[in-house]
DOROLO-483586 format. One record per residue: x negated, y negated, z negated of N, C-alpha, C, O in turn. Coordinates in steps of 0.001 Angstrom, whole numbers. Layout:
! DOROLO-483586
{n_x: X, n_y: Y, n_z: Z, ca_x: X, ca_y: Y, ca_z: Z, c_x: X, c_y: Y, c_z: Z, o_x: X, o_y: Y, o_z: Z}
...
END
This chain:
! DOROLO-483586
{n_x: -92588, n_y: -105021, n_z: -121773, ca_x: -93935, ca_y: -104834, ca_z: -122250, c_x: -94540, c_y: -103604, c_z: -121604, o_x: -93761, o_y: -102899, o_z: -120962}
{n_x: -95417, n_y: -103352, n_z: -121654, ca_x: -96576, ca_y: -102404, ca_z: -121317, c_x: -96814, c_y: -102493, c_z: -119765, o_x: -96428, o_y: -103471, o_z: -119125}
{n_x: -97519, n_y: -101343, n_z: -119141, ca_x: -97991, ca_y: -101300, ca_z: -117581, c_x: -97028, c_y: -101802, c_z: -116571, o_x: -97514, o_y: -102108, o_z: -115483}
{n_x: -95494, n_y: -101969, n_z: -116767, ca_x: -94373, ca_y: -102298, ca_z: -115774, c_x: -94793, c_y: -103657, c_z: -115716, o_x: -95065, o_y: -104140, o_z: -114617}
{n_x: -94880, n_y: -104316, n_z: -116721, ca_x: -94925, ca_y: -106079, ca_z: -116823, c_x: -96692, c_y: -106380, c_z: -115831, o_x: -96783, o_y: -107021, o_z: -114784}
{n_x: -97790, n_y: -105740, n_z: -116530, ca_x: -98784, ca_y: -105815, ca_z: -115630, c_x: -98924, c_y: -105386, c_z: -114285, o_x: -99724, o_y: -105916, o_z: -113514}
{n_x: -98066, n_y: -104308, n_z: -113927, ca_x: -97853, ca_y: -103613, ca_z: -112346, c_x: -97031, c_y: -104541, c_z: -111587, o_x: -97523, o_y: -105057, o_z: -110583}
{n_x: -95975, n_y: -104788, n_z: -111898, ca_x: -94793, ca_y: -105336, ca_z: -111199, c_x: -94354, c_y: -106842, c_z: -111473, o_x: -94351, o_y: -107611, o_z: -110512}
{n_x: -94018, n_y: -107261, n_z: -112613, ca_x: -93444, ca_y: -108197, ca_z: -112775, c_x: -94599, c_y: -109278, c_z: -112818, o_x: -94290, o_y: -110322, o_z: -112243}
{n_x: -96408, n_y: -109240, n_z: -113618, ca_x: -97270, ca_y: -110554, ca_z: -113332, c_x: -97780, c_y: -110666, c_z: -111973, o_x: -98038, o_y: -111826, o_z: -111655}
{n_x: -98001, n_y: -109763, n_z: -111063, ca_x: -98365, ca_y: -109732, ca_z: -109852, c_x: -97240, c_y: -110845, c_z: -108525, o_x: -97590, o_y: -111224, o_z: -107407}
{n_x: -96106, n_y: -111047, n_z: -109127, ca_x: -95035, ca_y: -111572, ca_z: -108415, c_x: -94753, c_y: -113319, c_z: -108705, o_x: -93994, o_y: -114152, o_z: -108208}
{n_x: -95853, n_y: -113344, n_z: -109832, ca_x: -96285, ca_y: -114713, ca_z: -110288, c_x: -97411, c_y: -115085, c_z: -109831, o_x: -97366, o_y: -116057, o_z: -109077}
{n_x: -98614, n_y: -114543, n_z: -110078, ca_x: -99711, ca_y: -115089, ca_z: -110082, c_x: -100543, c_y: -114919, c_z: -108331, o_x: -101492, o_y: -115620, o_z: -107980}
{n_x: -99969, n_y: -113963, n_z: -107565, ca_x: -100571, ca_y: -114755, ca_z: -106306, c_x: -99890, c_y: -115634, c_z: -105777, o_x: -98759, o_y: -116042, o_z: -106042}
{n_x: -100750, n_y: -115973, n_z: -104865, ca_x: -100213, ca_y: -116885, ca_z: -104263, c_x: -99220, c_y: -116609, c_z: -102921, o_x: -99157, o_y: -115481, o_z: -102433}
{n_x: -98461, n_y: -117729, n_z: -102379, ca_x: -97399, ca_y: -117292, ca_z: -101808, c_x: -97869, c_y: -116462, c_z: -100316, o_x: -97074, o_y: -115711, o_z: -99752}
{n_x: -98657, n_y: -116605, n_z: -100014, ca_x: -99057, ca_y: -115869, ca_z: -98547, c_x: -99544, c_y: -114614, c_z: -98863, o_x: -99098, o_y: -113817, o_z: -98037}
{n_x: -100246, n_y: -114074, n_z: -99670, ca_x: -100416, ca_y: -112787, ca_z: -100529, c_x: -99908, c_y: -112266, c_z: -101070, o_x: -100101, o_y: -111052, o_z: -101010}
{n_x: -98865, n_y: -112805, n_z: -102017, ca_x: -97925, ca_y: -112149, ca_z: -102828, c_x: -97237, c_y: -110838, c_z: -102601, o_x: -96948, o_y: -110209, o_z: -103619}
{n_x: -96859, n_y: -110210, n_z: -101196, ca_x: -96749, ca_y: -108727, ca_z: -101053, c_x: -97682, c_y: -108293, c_z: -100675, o_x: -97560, o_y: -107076, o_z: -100538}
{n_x: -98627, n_y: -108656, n_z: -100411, ca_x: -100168, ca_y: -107479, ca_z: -100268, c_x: -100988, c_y: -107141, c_z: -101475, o_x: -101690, o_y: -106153, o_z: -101694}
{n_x: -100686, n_y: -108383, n_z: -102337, ca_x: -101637, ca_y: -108289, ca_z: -103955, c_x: -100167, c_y: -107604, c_z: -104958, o_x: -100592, o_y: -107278, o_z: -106067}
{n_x: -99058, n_y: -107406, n_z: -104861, ca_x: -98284, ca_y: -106846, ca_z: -105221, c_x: -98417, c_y: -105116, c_z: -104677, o_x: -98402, o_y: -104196, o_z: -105495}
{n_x: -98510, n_y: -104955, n_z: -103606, ca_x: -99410, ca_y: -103625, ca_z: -103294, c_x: -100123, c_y: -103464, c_z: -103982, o_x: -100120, o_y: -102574, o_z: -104832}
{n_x: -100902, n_y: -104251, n_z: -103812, ca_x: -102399, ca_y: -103472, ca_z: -104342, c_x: -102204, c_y: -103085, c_z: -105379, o_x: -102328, o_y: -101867, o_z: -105509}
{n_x: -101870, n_y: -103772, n_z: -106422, ca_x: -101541, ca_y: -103878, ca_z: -108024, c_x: -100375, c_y: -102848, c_z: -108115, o_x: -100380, o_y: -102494, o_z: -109294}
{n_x: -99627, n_y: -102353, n_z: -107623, ca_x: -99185, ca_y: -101254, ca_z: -107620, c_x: -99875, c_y: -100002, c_z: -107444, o_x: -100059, o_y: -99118, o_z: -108282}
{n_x: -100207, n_y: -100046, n_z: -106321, ca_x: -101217, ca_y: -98956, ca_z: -105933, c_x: -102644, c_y: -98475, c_z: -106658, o_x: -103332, o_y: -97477, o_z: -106439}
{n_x: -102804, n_y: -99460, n_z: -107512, ca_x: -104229, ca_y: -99422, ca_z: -108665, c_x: -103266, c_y: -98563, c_z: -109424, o_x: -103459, o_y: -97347, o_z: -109431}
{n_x: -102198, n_y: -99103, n_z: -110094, ca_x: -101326, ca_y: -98503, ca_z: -111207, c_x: -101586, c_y: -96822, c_z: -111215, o_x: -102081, o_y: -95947, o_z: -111927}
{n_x: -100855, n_y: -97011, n_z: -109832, ca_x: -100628, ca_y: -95681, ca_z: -109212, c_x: -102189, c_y: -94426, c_z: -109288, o_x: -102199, o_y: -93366, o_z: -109914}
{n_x: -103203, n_y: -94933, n_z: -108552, ca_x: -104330, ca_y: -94249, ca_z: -108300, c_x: -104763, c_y: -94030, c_z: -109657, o_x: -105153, o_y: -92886, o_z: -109891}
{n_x: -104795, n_y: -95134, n_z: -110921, ca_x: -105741, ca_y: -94794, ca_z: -112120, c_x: -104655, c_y: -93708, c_z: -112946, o_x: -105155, o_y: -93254, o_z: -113976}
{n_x: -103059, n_y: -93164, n_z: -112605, ca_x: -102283, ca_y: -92191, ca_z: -112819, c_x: -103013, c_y: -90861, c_z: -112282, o_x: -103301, o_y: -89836, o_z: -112900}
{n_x: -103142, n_y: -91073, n_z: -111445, ca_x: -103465, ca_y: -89744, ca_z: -110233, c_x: -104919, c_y: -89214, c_z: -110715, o_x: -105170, o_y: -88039, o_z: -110981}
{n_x: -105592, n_y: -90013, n_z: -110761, ca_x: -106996, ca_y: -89736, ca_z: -111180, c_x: -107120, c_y: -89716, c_z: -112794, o_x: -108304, o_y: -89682, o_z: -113129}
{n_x: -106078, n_y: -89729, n_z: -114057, ca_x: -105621, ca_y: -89248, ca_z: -115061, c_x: -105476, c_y: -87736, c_z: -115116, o_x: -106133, o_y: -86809, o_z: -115590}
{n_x: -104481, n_y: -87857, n_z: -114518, ca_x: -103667, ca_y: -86375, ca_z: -114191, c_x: -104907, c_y: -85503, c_z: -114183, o_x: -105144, o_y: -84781, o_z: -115152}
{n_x: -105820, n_y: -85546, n_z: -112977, ca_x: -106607, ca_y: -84258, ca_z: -112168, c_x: -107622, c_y: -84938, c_z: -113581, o_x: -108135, o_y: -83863, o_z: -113893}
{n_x: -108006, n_y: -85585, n_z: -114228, ca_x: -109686, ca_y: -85759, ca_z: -115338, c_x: -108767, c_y: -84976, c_z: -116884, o_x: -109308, o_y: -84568, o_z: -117911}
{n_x: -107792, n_y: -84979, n_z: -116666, ca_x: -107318, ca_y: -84692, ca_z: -117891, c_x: -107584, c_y: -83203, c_z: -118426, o_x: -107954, o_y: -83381, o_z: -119587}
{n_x: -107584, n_y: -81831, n_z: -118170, ca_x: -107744, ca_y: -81181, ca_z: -118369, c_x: -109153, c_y: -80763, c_z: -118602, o_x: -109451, o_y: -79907, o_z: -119435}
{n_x: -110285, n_y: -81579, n_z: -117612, ca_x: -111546, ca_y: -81574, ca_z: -117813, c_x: -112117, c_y: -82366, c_z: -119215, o_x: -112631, o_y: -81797, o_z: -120179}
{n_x: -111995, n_y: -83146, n_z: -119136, ca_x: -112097, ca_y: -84184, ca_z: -120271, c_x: -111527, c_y: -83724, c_z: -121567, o_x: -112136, o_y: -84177, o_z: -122536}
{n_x: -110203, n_y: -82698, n_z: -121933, ca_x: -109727, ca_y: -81962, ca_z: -122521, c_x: -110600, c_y: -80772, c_z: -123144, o_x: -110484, o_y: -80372, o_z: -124303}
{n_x: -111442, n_y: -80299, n_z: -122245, ca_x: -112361, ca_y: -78723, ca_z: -122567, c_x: -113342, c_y: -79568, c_z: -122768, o_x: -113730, o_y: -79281, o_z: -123900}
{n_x: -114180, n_y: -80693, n_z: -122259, ca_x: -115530, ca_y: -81314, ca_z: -122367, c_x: -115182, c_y: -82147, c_z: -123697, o_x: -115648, o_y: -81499, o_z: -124634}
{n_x: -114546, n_y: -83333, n_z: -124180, ca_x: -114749, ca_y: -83765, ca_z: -125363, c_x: -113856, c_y: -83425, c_z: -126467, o_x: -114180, o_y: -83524, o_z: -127650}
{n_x: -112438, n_y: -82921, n_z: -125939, ca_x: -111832, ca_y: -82528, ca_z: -126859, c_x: -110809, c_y: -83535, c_z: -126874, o_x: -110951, o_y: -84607, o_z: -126285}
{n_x: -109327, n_y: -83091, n_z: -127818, ca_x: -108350, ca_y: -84240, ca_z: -127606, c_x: -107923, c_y: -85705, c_z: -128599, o_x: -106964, o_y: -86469, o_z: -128710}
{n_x: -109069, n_y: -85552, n_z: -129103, ca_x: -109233, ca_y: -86522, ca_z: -130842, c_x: -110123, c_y: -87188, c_z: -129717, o_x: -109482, o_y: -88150, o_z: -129293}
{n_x: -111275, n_y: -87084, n_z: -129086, ca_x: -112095, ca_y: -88252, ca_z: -128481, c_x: -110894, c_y: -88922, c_z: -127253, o_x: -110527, o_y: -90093, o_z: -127161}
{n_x: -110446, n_y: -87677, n_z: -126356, ca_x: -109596, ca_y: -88457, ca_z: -124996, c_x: -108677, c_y: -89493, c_z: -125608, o_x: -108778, o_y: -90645, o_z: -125186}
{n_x: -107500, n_y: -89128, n_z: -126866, ca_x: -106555, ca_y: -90200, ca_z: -127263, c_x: -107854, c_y: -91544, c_z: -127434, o_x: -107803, o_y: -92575, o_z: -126762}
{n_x: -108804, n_y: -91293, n_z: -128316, ca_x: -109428, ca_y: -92495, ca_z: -128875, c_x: -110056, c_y: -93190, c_z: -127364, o_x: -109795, o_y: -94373, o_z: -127147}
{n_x: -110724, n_y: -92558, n_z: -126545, ca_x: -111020, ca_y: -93399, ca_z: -124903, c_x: -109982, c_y: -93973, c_z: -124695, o_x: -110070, o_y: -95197, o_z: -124790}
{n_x: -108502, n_y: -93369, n_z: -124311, ca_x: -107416, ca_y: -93896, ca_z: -123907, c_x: -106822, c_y: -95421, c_z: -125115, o_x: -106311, o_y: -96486, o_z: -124767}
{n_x: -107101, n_y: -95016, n_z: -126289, ca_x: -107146, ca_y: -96111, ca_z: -126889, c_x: -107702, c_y: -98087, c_z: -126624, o_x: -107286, o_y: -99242, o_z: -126707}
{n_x: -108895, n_y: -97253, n_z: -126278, ca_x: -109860, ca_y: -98667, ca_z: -125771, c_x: -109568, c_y: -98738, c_z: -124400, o_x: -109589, o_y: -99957, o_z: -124232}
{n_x: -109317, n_y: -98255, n_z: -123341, ca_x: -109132, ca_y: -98927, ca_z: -122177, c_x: -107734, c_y: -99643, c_z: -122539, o_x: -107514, o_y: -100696, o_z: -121940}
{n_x: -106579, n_y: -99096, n_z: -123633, ca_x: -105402, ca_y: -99632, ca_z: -123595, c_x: -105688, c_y: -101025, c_z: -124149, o_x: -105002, o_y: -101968, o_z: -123755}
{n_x: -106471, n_y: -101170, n_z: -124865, ca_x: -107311, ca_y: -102598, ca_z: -125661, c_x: -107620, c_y: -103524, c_z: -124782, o_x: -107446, o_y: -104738, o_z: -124891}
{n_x: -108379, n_y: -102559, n_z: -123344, ca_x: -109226, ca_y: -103670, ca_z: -122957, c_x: -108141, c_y: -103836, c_z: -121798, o_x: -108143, o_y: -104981, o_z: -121346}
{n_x: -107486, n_y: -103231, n_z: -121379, ca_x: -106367, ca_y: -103409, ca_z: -120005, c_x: -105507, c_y: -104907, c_z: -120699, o_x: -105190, o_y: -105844, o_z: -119967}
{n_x: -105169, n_y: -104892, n_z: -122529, ca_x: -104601, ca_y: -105837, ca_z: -122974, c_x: -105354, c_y: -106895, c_z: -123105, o_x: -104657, o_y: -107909, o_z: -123057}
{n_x: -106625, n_y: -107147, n_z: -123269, ca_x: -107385, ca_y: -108542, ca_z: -123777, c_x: -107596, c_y: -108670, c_z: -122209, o_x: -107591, o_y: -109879, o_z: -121976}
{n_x: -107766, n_y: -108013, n_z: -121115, ca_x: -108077, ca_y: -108915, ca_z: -120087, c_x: -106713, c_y: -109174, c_z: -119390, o_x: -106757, o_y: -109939, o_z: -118426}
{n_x: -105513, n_y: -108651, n_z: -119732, ca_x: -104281, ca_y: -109399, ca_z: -119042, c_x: -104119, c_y: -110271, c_z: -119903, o_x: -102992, o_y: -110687, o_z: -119634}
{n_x: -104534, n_y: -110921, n_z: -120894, ca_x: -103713, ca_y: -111426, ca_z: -121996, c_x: -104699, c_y: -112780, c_z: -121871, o_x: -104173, o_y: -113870, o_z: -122092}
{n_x: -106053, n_y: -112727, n_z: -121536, ca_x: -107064, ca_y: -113785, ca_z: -121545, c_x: -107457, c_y: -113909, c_z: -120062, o_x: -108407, o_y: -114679, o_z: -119923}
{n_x: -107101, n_y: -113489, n_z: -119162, ca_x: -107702, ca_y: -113705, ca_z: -117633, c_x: -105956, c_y: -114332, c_z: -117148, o_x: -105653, o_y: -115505, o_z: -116931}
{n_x: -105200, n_y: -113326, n_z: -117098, ca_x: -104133, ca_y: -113859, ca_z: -116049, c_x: -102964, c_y: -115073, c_z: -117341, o_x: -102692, o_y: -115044, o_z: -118541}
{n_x: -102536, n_y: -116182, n_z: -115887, ca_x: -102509, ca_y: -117582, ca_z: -116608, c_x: -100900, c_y: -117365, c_z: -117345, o_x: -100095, o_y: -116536, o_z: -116923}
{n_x: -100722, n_y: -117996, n_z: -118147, ca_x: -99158, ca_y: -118101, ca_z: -118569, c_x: -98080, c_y: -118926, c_z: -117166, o_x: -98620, o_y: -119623, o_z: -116307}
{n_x: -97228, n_y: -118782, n_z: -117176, ca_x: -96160, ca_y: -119140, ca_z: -115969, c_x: -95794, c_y: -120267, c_z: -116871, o_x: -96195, o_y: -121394, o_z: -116579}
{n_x: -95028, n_y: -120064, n_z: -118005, ca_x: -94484, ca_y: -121353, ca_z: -118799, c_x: -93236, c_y: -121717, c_z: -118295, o_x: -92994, o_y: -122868, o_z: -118656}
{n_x: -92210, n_y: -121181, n_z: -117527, ca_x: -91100, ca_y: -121513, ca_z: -116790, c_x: -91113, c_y: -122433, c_z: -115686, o_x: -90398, o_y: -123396, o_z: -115411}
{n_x: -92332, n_y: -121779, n_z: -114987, ca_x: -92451, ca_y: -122850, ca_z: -113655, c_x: -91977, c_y: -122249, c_z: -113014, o_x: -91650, o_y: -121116, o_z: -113369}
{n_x: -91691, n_y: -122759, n_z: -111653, ca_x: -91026, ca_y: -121531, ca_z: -110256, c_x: -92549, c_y: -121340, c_z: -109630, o_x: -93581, o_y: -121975, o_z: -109848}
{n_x: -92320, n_y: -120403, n_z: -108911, ca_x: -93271, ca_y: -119387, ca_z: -108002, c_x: -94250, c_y: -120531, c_z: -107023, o_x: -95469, o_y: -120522, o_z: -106855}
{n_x: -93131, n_y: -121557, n_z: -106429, ca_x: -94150, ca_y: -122189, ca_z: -105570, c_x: -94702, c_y: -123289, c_z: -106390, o_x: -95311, o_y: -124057, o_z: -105645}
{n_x: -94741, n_y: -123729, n_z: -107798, ca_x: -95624, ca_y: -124591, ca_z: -108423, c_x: -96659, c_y: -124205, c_z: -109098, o_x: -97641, o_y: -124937, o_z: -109221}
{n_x: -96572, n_y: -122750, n_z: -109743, ca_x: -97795, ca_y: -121760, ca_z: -109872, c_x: -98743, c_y: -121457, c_z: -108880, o_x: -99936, o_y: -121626, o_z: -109131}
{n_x: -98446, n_y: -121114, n_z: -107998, ca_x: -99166, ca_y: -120949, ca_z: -106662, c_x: -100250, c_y: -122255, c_z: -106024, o_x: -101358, o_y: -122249, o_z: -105488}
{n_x: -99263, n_y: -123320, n_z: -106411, ca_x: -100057, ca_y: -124631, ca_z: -106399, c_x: -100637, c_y: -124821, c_z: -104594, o_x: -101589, o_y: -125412, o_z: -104085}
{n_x: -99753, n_y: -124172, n_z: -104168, ca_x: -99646, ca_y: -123649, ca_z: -102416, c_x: -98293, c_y: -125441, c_z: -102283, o_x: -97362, o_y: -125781, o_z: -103014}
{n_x: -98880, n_y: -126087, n_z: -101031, ca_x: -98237, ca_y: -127615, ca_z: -100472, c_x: -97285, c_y: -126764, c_z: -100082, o_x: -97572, o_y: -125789, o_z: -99389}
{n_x: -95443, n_y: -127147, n_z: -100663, ca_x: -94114, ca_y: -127033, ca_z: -100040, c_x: -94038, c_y: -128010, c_z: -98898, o_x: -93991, o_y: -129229, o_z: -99062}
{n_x: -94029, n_y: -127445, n_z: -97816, ca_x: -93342, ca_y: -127923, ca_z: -96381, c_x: -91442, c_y: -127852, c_z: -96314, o_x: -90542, o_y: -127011, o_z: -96296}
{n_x: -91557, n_y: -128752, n_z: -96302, ca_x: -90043, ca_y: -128859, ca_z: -95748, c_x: -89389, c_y: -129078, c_z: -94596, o_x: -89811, o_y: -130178, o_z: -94241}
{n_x: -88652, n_y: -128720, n_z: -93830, ca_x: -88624, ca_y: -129307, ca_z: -93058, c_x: -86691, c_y: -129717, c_z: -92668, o_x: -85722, o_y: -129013, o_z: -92952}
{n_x: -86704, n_y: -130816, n_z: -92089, ca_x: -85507, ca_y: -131703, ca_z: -92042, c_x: -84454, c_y: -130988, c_z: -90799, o_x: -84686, o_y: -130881, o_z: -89595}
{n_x: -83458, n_y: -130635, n_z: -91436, ca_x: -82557, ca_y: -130358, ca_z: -90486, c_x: -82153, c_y: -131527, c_z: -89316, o_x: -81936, o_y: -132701, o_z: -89619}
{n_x: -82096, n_y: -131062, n_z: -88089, ca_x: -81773, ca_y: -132191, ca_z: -87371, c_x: -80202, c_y: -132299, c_z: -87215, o_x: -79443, o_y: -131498, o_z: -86670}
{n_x: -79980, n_y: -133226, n_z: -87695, ca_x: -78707, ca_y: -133521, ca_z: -87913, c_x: -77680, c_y: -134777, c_z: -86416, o_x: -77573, o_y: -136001, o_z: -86347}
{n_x: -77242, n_y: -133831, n_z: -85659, ca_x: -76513, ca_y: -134641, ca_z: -84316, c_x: -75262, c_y: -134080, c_z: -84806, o_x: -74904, o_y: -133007, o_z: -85292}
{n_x: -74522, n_y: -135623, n_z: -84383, ca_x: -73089, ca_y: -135833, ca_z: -83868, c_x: -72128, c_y: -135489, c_z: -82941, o_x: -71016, o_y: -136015, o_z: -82980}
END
């Protein structure tokens, strides 16, 4: 549960197979940047509203980070990767000589 499952583990489902390590970047790297840009607003945001308003902001983005993973990205349901993706499996036939 929490940001690991939205960073790492739905990103490895829900693109698709030719994207899947570049939108796995990215979605890491969002993780990452909205940390970084925490860090350096925090002390400002600390002297400007005080720490009873910052918990309660941090509250509602934690709300809304949950209703839009929870209502935008799709359930898996125990499918494999390439039937989610809904991306045509190519196969191709070993050539088989004697």
């Amino acid at each position: 549960f929490g940001p690991n499952t939205t960073t790492f583990v739905i990103p490895s489902e829900v693109y698709p197979t030719r994207a899947r390590t570049t939108g796995h970047g990215i979605s890491a790297a969002s993780g990452k940047i909205g940390a970084a840009i925490t860090t350096y607003l925090f002390p400002v945001l600390l002297s400007a509203i005080g720490l009873k308003n910052i918990l309660f902001m941090l509250a509602i983005v934690s709300v809304i980070g949950a209703i839009v993973t929870i209502f935008t990205l799709p359930e898996t349901k125990n499918r494999s990767l390439e039937e989610i993706s809904n991306e045509e499996l190519i196969t191709v036939q070993a050539d088989q000589r004697t």
